[in-house]
N, C-alpha and C positions, 0 to 999 in steps of 0.2 A: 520568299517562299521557295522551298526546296523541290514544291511535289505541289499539281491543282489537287487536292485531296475532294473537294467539292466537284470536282468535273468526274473524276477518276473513281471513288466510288460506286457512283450512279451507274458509270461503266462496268464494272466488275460485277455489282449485282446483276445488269442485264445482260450480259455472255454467260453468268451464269446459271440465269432462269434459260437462256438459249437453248445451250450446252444440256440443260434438264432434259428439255423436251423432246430433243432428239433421243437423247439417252436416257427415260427415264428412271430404267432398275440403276445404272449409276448413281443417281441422285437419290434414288431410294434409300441405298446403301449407307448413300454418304449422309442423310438426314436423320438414318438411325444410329448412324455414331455418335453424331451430336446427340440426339435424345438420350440415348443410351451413356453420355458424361454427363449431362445435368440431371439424370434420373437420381431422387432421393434430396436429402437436406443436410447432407456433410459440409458443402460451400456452397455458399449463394454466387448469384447470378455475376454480380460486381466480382466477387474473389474471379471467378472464374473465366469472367472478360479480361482480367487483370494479369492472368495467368497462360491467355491466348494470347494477348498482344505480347507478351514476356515472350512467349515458343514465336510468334512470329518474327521478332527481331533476329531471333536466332537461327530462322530460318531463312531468314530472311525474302521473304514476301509480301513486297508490297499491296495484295489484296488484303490479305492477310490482315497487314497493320493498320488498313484503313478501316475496314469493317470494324476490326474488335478494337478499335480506338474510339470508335462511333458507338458501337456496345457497349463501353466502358463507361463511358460520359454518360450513357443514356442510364446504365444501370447505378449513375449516381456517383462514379469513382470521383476522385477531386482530380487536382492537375497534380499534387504533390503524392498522390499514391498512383498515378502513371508513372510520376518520375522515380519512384522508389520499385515498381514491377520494373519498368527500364533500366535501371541500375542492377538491378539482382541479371537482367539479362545479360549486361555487360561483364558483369564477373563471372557471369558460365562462361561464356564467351573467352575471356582472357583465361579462364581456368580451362577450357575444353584447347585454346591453343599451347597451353603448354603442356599438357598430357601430349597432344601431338608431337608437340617438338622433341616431346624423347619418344618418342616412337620414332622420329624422322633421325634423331641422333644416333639410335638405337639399328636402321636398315644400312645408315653410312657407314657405321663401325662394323656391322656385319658382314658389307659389301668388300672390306682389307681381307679377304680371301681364307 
């Protein structure tokens, strides 16, 4: 195993009900975001876990990816539509680094003066 995702978890939810309390127009904030993307019936709950753990590989966030992999499973995703949102991540991924790399092509050629 690469990661205690069962230890780690637990942890993340409780620093971040911590984190609430002190702060809680923070949390406020940040809980009407989330209401405010699952408001209405465009995607259901599964597309939508499905669709967070995708942004979180690519954000690469480990809280991230344990929550909405836990969200995922609970809202019923299978294991082959995790792999198939992790897939689609991995091609932004490869596609967002090679936009980059001609932009990094694109500052070296402009740097020959």
């Amino acid at each position: 195993m690469l990661f205690n995702w069962s230890e780690y978890v637990p942890a993340v939810k409780k620093a971040f009900g911590a984190l609430g309390k002190k702060h809680p127009k923070m949390i406020a904030a940040y809980q009407a975001l989330d209401a405010a993307a699952a408001d209405g019936d465009a995607l259901d709950a599964k597309t939508r876990e499905l669709i967070s753990l995708a942004v979180a590989i690519t954000t690469r966030c480990d809280g991230c990816i344990g929550v909405h992999a836990e969200a995922a499973r609970k809202a019923g995703a299978s294991e082959a539509e995790v792999a198939q949102a992790l897939a689609t991540a991995i091609a932004m991924n490869a596609g967002a680094a090679y936009v980059y790399s001609l932009r990094a092509l694109e500052a070296y050629e402009s740097s020959a003066g």
